[in-house]
KOLDOVO-864117 format. One record per residue (C-alpha): z, y, x; residue in one letter. Coordinates in steps of 0.5 Angstrom, whole numbers, padded with zeros to 4 digits, always signed. Each point is the difference from the previous one (the first is absolute). Layout:
ZYXA;...
END
This chain:
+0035-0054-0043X;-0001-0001+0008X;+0002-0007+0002X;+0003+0002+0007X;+0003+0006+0002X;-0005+0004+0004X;+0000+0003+0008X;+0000+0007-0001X;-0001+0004+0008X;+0001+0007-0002X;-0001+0005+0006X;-0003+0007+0002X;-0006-0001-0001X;-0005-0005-0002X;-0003-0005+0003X;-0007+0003-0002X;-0004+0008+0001X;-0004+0002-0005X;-0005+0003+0003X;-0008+0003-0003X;-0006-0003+0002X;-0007+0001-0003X;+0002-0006-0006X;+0006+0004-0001X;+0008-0002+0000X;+0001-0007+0004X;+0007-0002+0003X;+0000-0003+0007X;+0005-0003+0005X;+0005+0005+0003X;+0004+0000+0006X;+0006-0001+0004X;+0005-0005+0001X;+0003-0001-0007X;-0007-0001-0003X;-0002-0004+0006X;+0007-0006-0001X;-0001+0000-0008X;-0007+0000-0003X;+0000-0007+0003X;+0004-0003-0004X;-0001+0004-0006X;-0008-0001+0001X;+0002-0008+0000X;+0006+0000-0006X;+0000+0007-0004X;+0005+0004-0002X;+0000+0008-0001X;+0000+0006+0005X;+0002+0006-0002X;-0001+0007+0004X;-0002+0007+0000X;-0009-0001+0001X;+0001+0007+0004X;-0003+0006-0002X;-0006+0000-0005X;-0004+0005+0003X;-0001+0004-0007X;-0002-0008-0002X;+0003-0001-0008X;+0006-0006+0000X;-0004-0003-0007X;-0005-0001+0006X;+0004-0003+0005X;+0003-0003-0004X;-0007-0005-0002X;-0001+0000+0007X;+0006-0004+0001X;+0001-0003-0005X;-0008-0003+0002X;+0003-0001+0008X;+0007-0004-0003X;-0006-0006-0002X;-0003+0001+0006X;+0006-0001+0004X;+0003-0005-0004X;+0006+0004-0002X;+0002+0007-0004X;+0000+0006+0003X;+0004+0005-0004X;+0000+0007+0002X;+0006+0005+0000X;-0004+0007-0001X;+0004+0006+0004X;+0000+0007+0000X;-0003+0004+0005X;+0006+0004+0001X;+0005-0006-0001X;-0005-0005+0005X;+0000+0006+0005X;+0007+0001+0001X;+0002-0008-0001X;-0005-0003+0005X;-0002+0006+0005X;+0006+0003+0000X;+0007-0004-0002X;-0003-0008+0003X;-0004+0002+0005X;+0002+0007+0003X;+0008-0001-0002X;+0001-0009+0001X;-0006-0001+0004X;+0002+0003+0006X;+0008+0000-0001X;+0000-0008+0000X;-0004-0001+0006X;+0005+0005+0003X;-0005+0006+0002X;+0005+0005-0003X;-0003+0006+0002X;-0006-0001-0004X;+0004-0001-0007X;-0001+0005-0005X;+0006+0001-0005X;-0003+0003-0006X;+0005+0000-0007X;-0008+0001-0005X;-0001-0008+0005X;+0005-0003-0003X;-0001+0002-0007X;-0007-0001+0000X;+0002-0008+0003X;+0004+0000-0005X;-0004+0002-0005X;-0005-0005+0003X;+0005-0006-0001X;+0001+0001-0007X;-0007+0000-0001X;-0001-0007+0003X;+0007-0003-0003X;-0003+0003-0007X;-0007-0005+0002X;+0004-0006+0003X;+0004+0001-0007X;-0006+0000-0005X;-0005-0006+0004X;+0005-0005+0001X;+0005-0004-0004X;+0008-0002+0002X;-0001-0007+0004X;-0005+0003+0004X;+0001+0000+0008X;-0001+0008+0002X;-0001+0001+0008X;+0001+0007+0001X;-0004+0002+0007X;+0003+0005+0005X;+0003+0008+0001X;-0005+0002-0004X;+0004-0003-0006X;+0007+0000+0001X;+0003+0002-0007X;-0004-0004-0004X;+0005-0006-0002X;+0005+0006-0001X;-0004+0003-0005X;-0001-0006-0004X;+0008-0002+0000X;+0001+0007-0003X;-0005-0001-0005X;+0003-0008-0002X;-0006-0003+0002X;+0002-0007+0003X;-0005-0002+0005X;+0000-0004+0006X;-0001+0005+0006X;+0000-0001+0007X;-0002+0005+0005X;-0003-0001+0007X;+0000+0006+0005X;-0006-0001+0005X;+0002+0004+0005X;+0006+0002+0004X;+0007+0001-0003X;+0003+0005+0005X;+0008+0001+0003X;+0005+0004-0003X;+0000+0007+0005X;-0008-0001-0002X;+0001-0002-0007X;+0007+0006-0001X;-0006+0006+0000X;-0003-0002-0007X;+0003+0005-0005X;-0002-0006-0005X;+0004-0006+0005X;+0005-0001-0006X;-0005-0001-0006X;-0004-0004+0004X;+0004-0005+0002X;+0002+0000-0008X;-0006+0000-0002X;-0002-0007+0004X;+0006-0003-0002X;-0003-0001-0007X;-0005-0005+0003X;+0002-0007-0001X;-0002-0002+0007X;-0002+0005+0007X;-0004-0003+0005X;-0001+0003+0007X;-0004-0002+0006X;+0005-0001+0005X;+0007-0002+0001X;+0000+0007+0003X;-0002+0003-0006X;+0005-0003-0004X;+0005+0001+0004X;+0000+0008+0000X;-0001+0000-0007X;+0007-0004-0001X;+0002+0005+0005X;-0002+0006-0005X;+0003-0004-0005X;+0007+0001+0004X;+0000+0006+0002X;-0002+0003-0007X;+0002-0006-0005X;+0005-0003+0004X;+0003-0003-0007X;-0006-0005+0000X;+0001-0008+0003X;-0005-0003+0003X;+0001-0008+0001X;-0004-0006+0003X;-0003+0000+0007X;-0007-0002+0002X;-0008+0002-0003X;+0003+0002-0007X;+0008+0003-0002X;+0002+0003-0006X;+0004+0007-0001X;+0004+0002-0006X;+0000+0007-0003X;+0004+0002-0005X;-0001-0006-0005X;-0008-0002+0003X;+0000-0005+0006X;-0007+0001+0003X;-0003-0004+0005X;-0002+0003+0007X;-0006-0005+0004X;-0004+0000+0006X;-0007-0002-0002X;-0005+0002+0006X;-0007+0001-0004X;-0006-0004+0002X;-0007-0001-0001X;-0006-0005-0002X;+0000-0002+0007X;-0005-0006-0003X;-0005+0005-0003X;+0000+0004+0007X;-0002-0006+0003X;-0006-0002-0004X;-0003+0007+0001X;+0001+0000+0007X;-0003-0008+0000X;-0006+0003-0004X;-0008+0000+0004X;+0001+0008-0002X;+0006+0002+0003X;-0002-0004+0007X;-0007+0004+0000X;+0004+0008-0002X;+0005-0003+0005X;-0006+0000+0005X;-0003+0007-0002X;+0007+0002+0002X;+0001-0003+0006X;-0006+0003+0002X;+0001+0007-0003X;+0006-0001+0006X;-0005-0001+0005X;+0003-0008+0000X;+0006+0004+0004X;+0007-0003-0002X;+0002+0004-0007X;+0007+0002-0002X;+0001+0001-0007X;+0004+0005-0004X;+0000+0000-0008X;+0004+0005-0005X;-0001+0004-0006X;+0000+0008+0004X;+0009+0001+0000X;+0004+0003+0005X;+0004-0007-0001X;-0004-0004+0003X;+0000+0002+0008X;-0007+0001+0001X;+0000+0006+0004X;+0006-0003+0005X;-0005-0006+0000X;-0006+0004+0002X;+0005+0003+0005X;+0002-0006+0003X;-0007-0003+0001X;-0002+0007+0003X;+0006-0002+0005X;-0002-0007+0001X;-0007+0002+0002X;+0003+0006+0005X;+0005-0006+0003X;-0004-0007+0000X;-0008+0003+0001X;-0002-0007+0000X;+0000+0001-0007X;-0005+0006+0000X;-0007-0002-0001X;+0002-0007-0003X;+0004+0002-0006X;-0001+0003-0007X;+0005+0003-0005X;-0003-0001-0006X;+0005+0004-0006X;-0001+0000-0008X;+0004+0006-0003X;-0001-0001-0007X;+0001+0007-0004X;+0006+0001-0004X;+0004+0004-0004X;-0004+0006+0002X;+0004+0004-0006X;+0006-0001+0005X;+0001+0007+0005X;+0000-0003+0007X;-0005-0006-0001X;-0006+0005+0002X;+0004+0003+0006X;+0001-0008+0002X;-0008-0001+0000X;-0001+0005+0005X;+0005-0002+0004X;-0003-0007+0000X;-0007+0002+0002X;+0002+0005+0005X;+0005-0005+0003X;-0007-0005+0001X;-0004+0006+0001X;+0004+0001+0007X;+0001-0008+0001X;-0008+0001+0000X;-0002+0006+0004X;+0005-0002+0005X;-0003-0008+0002X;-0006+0000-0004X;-0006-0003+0004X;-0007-0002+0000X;-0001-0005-0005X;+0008+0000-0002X;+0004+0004-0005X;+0009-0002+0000X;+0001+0001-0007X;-0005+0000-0006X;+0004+0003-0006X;-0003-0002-0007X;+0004+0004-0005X;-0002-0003-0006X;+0000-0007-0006X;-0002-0007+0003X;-0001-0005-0006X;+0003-0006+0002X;-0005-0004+0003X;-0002+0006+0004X;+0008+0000+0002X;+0000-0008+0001X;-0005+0001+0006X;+0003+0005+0003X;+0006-0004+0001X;-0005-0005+0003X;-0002+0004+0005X;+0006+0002+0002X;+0003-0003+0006X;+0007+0004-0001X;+0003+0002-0007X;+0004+0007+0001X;+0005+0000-0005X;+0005+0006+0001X;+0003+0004-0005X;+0006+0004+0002X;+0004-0002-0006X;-0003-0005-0006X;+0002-0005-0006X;-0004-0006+0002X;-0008+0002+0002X;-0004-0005-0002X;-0006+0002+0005X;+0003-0005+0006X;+0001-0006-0006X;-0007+0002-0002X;-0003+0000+0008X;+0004-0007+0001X;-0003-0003-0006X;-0008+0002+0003X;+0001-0004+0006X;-0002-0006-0002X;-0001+0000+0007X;+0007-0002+0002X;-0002+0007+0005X;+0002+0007+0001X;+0007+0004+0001X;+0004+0003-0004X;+0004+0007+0002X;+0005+0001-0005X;+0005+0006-0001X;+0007-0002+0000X;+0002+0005-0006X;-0006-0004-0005X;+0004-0004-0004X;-0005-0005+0001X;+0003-0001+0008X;+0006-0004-0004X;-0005-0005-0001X;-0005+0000+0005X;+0005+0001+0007X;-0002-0006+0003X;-0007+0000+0001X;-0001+0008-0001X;+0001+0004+0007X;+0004+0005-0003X;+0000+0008+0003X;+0005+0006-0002X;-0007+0005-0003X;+0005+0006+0003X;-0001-0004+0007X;-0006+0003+0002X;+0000-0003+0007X;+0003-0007-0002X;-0005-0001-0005X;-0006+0003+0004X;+0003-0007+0005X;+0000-0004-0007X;-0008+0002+0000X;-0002-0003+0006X;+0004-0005+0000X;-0003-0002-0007X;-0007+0001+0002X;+0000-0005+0006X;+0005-0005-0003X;-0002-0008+0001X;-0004-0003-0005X;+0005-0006+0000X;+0005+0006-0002X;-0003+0003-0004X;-0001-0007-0005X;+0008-0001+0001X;+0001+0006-0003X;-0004+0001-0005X;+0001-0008-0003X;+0008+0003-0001X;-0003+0006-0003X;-0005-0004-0005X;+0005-0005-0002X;+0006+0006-0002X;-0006+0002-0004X;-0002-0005-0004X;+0006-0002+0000X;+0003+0005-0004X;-0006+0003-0003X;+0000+0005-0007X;+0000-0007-0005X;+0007-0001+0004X;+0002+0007+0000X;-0001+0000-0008X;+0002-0006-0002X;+0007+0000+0005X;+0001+0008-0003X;-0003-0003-0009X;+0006-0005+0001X;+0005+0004+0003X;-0001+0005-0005X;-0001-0004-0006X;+0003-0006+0001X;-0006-0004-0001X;-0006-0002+0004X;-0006+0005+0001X;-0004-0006-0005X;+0003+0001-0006X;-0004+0006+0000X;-0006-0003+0001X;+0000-0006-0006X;+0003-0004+0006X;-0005+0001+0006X;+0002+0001+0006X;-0001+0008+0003X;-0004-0003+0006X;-0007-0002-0001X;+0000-0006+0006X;+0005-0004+0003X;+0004+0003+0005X;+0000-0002+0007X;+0001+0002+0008X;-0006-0001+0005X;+0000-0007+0003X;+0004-0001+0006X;+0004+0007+0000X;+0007+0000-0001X;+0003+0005-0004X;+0008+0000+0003X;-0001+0001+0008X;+0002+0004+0003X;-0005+0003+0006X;+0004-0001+0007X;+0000+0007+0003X;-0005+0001+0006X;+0002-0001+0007X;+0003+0008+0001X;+0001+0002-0007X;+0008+0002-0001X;-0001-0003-0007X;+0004+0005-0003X;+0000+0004-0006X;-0005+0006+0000X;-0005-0005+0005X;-0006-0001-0001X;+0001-0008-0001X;+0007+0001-0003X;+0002-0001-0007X;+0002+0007-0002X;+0008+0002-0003X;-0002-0002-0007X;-0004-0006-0001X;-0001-0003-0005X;+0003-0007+0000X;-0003-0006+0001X;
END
């Protein structure tokens, strides 16, 4: 028998892909922002990962069985998989997740699909999962249940009498009452979460407008307590409902971005610009991220500030996602005929406005590109956190570069006081936004980014795992890694910054919320 009770992650998918070459199967790093938060620690202390491996591609299960089973030793924890019919995975993750809840929660209603075969195939799906989590793990173990792909699994293991500590994290937004109504499924959901130990959310503002939900759904439910973490009873469950904003390994972003490669890939960028000043855009390929308004804001800084023409490149990565989904292709052409019209427009001789590379970068690659970016464009139209803007700040070991960052990210809560925030539906405001970034003072740029650089370090992923563990389980994070603590090197806050000051507005600004130097409505306390 183990001696210690295990971490066990369970999420949509692995941390890995299994993909062919000429030697065979190997698993390899997959991505996103969940993989990019968690594999550190596992990396470091062990545990489980449990997902779907995704589709096998006609590959037997016996064989990725073994290749998992010979990924788990390089990776230094297990990686069990969840295997999912064709059928059932189609209508779960392209049909209810991805084209039913991922368009809903982040409030784009007209894009959302209600399909009764989705929520059966999701179902369907969850069952499957809670059978795994059942099957790999024992009754003092911590079970962390990530995001709307999984929703009803904690109820499904209740149903079936199995005791568990199961706590839920929802990565992305948890939308308002009159949004959240139009779900034929809204009652069950909320049912269905409520078999979790413990539910964390982004922000205040998500929590909010679930207890929202809750009252006008269930108002025979209590919440009590005040602050990051308070308890709702249902019936005769309490639950707790936290505000844990997720971090990422700000220290492992920095050793990159201090190493010799990443200043050489950061030089053959700049001079891929031409040595011109370089804004920079990073996202997976999704209607949520703003990035046709973005380019469009540029395209008006250009038209309203021609000092900018000739002296300013923007560089945008789209990373390729859920191509399965309908309406993902029609966004890409959106997007290369928007940049297509920027570049026709004000193309000149030896200078092109937008470089588009629809494509993966590794990290280092991506770590370089944040170097060389003197603006970092951030700007999704609705988002739980974006860890994209933590990450950029985490590479400027330089104490330089801007930061535009849209109000409606999670991460603005956090990040206001160094940020110049933008409303990404104000074409103008952010064009203005634009040229006032690009030609920002380098002393201001340093004020501000130390501010960011400290809200990062301080409140990184070990912190983010070790508050949500406690809370959840009532013992600290080391109890399931005999002893160790969760982070690999002592914390601390860059020399001389000063982590609680808040910025005087600059001369002129009304420091209202909504301003680009204001904090907006909901922000987190300090």
């Amino acid at each position: 028998m183990r001696k210690h009770a295990r971490f066990v992650v369970v999420s949509n998918r692995l941390p890995v892909v299994i993909e062919r070459n000429s030697d065979g199967l190997r698993a390899i790093p997959g991505s996103g922002g969940l993989i990019s938060a968690m594999t550190p620690v596992l990396r470091a202390r062990g545990g489980m990962w449990i997902g779907w491996p995704g589709h096998s591609d006609g590959v037997p299960e016996p064989e990725v069985l073994q290749t998992l089973e010979a990924g788990s030793a390089d990776w230094g924890f297990d990686l069990v998989p969840v295997f999912l019919p064709e059928d059932v995975a189609t209508g779960y993750y392209d049909g209810f997740s991805n084209a039913t809840i991922w368009p809903l929660f982040h409030d784009l209603q007209g894009r959302t699909v209600f399909e009764i075969a989705y929520h059966k195939a999701y179902l369907d799906a969850n069952r499957m999962f809670a059978d795994r989590v059942e099957s790999c793990t024992e009754e003092r173990d911590f079970v962390w249940v990530h995001d709307y792909h999984l929703m009803d699994v904690a109820r499904f293991l209740r149903e079936r009498g199995t005791k568990r500590t199961c706590a839920f994290f929802l990565h992305i937004p948890f939308p308002p009452p009159d949004i959240f109504m139009k779900l034929p499924w809204r009652r069950e959901i909320l049912e269905a979460l409520f078999h979790y130990d413990l539910l964390g959310f982004q922000t205040f503002r998500d929590r909010r407008n679930f207890l929202d939900c809750v009252d006008d759904i269930s108002p025979c439910s209590h919440p009590s307590g005040r602050g990051n973490v308070i308890r709702i009873r249902r019936e005769n469950r309490q639950v707790g409902l936290g505000v844990f904003p997720i971090g990422i390994d700000a220290r492992e972003f920095e050793n990159i971005s201090r190493s010799a490669s990443a200043h050489l890939a950061e030089q053959s960028v700049r001079e891929t610009a031409g040595n011109r000043k370089i804004i920079l855009g990073v996202d997976r390929l999704d209607y949520t991220k703003g990035i046709p308004h973005r380019l469009k804001a540029f395209e008006k800084a250009l038209g309203t500030h021609p000092e900018l023409c000739g002296n300013v490149t923007f560089l945008q990565i789209a990373v390729p996602s859920r191509e399965g989904v309908e309406g993902y292709l029609p966004l890409r052409r959106e997007i290369e005929q928007i940049a297509g019209h920027i570049n026709g427009r004000f193309t000149s001789s030896g200078w092109v406005p937008v470089v588009l590379m629809v494509r993966g970068v590794n990290r280092e690659e991506l770590v370089a590109h944040y170097r060389a970016a003197d603006v970092a464009m951030v700007t999704p139209l609705k988002d739980g956190m974006n860890l994209v803007c933590k990450e950029y700040c985490a590479a400027r070991t330089d104490g330089a570069g801007v930061l535009v960052l849209s109000e409606f990210a999670g991460a603005a809560a956090q990040l206001y006081r160094g940020a110049m925030l933008v409303n990404p539906h104000d074409i103008d405001g952010t064009a203005d936004a634009i040229a006032e970034a690009v030609s920002m003072p380098r002393k201001e740029q340093r004020r501000r980014m130390r501010l960011l650089r400290n809200t990062i370090r301080q409140k990184d992923v070990y912190w983010w795992m070790d508050t949500f563990i406690q809370v959840a389980s009532g013992r600290k994070a080391s109890e399931f890694f005999d002893g160790e603590s969760l982070r690999p090197y002592p914390q601390f806050l860059y020399k001389g910054e000063a982590t609680d000051v808040t910025p005087s507005p600059p001369a002129g600004s009304s420091g209202r919320p909504g301003s680009r130097t204001a904090a907006p409505v909901r922000a987190e306390p300090s």
